[in-house]
C-alpha positions in Angstrom: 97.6 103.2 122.5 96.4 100.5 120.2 93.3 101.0 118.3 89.9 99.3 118.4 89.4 97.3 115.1 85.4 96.7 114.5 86.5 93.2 113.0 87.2 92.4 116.8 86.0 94.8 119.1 81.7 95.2 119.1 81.5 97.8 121.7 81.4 101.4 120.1 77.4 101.8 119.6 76.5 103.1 116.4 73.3 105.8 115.7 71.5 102.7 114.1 71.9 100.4 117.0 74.3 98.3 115.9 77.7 98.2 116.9 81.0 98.2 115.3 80.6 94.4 114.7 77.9 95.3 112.9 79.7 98.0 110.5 82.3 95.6 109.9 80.0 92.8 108.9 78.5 95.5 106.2 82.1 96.0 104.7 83.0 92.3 104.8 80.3 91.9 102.8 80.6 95.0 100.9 84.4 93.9 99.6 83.6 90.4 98.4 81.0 92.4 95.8 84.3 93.2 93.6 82.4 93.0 90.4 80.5 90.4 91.6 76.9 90.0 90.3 75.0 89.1 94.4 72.7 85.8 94.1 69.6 88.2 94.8 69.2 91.8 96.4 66.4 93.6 97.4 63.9 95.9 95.2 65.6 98.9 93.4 69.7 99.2 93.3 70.6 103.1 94.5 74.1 104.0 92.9 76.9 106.3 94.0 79.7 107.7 92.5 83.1 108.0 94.9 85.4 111.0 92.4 88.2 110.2 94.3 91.9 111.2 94.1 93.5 107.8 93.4 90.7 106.2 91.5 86.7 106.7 90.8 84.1 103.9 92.2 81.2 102.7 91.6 78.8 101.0 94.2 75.3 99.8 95.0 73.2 99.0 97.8 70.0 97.5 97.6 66.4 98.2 99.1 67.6 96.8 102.2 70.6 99.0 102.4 72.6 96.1 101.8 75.7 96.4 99.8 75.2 94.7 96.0 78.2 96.0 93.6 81.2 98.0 93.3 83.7 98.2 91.3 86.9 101.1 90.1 89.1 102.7 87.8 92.7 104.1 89.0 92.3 107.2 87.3 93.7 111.0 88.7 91.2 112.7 86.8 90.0 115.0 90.3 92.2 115.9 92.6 90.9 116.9 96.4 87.3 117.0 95.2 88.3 119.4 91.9 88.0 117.7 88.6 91.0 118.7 86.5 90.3 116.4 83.7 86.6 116.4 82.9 86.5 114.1 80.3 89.0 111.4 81.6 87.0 111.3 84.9 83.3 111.6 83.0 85.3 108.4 80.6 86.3 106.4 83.7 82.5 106.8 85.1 80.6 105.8 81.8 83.2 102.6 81.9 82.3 101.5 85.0 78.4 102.5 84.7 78.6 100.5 81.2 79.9 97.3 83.0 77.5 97.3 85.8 74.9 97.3 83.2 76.7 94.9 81.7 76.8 92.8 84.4 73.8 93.2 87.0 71.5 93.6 83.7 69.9 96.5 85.2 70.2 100.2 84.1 72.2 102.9 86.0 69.7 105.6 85.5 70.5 107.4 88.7 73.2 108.2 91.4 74.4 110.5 94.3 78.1 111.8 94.2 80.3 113.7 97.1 82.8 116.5 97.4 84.9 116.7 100.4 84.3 119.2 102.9 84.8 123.2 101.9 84.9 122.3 98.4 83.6 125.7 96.5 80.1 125.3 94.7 81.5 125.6 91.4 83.5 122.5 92.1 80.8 120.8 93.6 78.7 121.5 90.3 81.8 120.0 88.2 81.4 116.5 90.2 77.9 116.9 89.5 78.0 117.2 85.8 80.7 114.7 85.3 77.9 111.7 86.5 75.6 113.7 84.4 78.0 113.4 81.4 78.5 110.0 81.7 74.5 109.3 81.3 73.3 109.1 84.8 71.1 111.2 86.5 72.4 113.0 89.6 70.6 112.9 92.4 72.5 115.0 94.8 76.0 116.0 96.1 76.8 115.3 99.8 80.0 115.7 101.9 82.3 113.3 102.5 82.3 112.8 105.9 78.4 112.6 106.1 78.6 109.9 103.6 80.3 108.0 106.0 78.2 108.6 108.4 75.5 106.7 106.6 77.6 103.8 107.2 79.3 104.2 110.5 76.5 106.1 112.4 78.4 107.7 115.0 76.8 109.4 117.8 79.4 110.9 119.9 83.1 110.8 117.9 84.7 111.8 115.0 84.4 110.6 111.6 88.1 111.0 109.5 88.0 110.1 105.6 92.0 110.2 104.8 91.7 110.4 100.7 94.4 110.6 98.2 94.9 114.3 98.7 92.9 115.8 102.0 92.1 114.8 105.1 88.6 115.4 106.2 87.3 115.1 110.1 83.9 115.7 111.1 82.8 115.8 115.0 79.6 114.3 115.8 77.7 115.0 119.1 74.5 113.3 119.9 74.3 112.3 116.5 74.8 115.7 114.7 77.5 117.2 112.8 78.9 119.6 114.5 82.3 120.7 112.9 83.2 120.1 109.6 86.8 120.5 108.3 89.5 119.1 106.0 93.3 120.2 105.2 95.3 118.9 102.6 97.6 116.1 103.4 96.0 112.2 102.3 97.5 109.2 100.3 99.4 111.1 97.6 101.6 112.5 100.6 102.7 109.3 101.3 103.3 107.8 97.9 105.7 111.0 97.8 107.6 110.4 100.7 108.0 106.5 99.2 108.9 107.8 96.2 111.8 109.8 97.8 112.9 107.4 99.7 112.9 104.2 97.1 114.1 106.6 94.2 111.3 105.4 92.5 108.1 107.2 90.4 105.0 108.3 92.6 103.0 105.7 90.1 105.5 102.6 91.4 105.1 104.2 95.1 101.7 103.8 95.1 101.4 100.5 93.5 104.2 100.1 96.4 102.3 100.8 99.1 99.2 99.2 98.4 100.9 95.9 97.7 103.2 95.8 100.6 102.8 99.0 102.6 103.8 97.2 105.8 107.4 96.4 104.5 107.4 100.3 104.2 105.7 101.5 107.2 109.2 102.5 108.7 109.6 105.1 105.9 105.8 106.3 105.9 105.4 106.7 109.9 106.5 110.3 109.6 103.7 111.1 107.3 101.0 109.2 108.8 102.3 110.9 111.8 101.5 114.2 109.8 98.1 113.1 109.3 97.5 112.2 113.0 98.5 116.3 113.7 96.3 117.3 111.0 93.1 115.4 112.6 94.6 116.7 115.9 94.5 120.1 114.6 91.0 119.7 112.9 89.5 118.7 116.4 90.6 121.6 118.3 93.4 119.6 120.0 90.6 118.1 122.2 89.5 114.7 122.0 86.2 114.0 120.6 85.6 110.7 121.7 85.9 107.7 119.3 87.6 108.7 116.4 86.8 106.5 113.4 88.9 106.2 110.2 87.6 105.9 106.8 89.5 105.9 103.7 91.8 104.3 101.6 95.0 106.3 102.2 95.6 104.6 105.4 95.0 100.9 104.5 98.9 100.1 105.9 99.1 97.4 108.4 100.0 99.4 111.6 98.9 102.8 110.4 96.1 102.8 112.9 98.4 101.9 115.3 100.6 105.0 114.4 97.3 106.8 114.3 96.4 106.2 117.9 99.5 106.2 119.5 100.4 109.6 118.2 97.3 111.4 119.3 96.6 109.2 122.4 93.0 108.8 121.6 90.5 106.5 121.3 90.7 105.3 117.5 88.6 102.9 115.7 89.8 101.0 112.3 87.6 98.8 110.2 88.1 96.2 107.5 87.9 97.6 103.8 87.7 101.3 104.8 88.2 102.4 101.6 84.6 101.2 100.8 83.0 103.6 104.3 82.4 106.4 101.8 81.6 105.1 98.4 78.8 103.2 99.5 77.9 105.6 102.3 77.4 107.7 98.7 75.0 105.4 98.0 73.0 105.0 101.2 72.8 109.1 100.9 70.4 109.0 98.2 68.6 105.8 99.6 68.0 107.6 102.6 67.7 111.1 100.9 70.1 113.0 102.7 72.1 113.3 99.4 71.4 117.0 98.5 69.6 117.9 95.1 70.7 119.8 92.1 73.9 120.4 91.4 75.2 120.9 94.7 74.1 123.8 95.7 73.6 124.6 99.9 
C-alpha cells in the first residue's frame, strides 16, 4: 500500500478545514524560513523550543499562525525527552535564541516547549528550566503529539512523531485525543543498524542517512519495519483511520512506503515533517493549549 503524500493528495480533511494540501503548503513555507529573516509577518512572534534527540530547534509563527523562523543545533544534550546534559542543551538554546535576536531584531522573551508522551514530571520540569536557563520565559510544556496536532488537525486518525529515540502515536476521534503512547525505538535505532552495517561510527551514520538515506534504505527497511510494529502495537492492532507521520527520523525516501505497506493502513506523509512538531510547539502557546508552569498536569 502506497501512502498519501499531502504535497499531492488534498483529500484527508483536517479539524481546521483545510486539507492536507493545506498542511503541506504550511511546511513548504515553514522550510524555506531556514534562518531566513520573512519580508513581513504579522503582530507578535510566539516561539517554541523542539529538545529533541538529534538536535534542539527553534521556530516562530506569527499573529496569523504563519510560520516566520526556525533554525537548529545538532546537539544530544536530551535524550527521549530527558535532558542528560543540562548545560550543553540550555548552551545550544541561548545560541539559537541569541541569533534570532540577532537576526529578526526582536527579543525572544517567551516560548512553549514539549516532552514526549509518559515523560515523568520531573523530566518535564528539566525541559522547562532549560528554556528558562537560557533567558526565555516558559510558557508551558505540552506533549508531543498534541503539538502536532496544532499543525495537522486530525479529526479521526492517528498522529505518529518518530524522534531520534521514541516513537510516539496518538489516536484522535472526533477531534479528541483519545490514547496517548510512545515506546522507544526512533532515528537513533536506525543510525545503529547503519552503523553496523557500514562499519562506520553512529555520528557518520547519521550524517549517512540524512544525506543519502535512500542509497541505504535496503539496510534500514528492517528497522523502519520495527517502527511500523511499534505504531501497530501502540494502536491496539486496529486501524485508526489515517495515520499521519511526523518527525524527522523517517525523512528516507521510501520509508513511508515501508510504513504503509507493512501495516496495510491508510498512511499520510508530508514535506518537511521534521518541522510538524517544532512549530506545532509554537502554535501551542499561540493558541494556549501549551500548559503553564513547569509542566505540571
Amino acid at each position: 500500500m502506497a501512502p498519501e503524500t499531502a504535497a499531492v493528495q488534498g483529500d484527508v480533511q483536517d479539524g481546521h478545514g483545510g486539507s492536507t494540501a493545506r498542511i503541506a503548503g504550511f511546511l513548504h513555507r515553514a522550510g524555506a524560513g531556514h534562518r531566513r529573516v520573512p519580508e513581513s509577518w504579522s503582530g507578535d512572534l510566539q516561539f517554541g523550543v523542539d529538545l529533541g534527540t538529534a538536535s534542539i530547534v527553534l521556530c516562530a509563527v506569527d499573529a496569523d499562525n504563519e510560520p516566520a523562523w526556525w533554525d537548529s543545533r545538532s546537539v544530544q544534550a536530551v535524550r527521549d525527552g530527558v535532558v542528560v546534559d543540562f548545560a550543553g542543551a540550555v548552551a545550544a538554546t541561548r545560541e539559537l535564541v541569541d541569533e534570532a535576536e540577532e537576526t529578526l531584531g526582536v527579543r525572544v522573551s517567551h516560548a512553549a516547549t514539549a516532552a514526549p508522551p509518559g515523560v515523568p514530571v520531573s523530566d518535564r520540569r528539566a525541559c522547562h528550566y532549560v528554556v528558562e536557563q537560557a533567558g526565555v520565559e516558559c510558557r508551558g510544556v505540552n506533549d508531543e503529539i498534541s503539538a502536532a496536532q496544532e499543525i495537522l488537525g486530525v479529526v479521526d486518525g492517528a498522529i505518529v512523531d518518530v524522534g531520534g529515540g521514541s516513537t510516539g502515536v496518538g489516536v484522535y476521534r472526533n477531534r479528541e485525543l483519545v490514547s496517548l503512547t510512545d515506546l522507544p525505538g526512533g532515528g537513533h535505532h536506525l543510525d545503529l543498524i547503519l552503523a553496523g552495517a557500514l562499519g562506520i561510527s553512529i555520528e557518520e551514520a547519521e550524517e549517512a542517512k540524512r544525506t543519502d538515506g535512500a542509497a541505504h534504505l535496503g539496510v534500514l527497511k528492517a528497522g523502519v519495519e520495527r517502527i511500523a510494529e511499534s505504531i501497530r502495537s501502540q494502536c491496539s492492532g486496529v486501524d485508526p483511520g489515517p495515520v499521519h507521520l511526523a518527525g524527522g527520523a523517517l525523512l528516507l525516501a521510501g520509508a513511508d512506503e515501508i510504513v504503509a505497506d507493512r501495516l496495510g493502513w491508510r498512511t499520510v506523509s508530508y514535506p518537511n515533517a521534521h518541522l510538524i512538531t517544532p512549530f506545532g510547539i509554537a502554535r501551542s502557546f499561540a493558541a494556549g493549549t501549551a500548559d503553564g508552569g513547569t509542566g505540571d498536569r
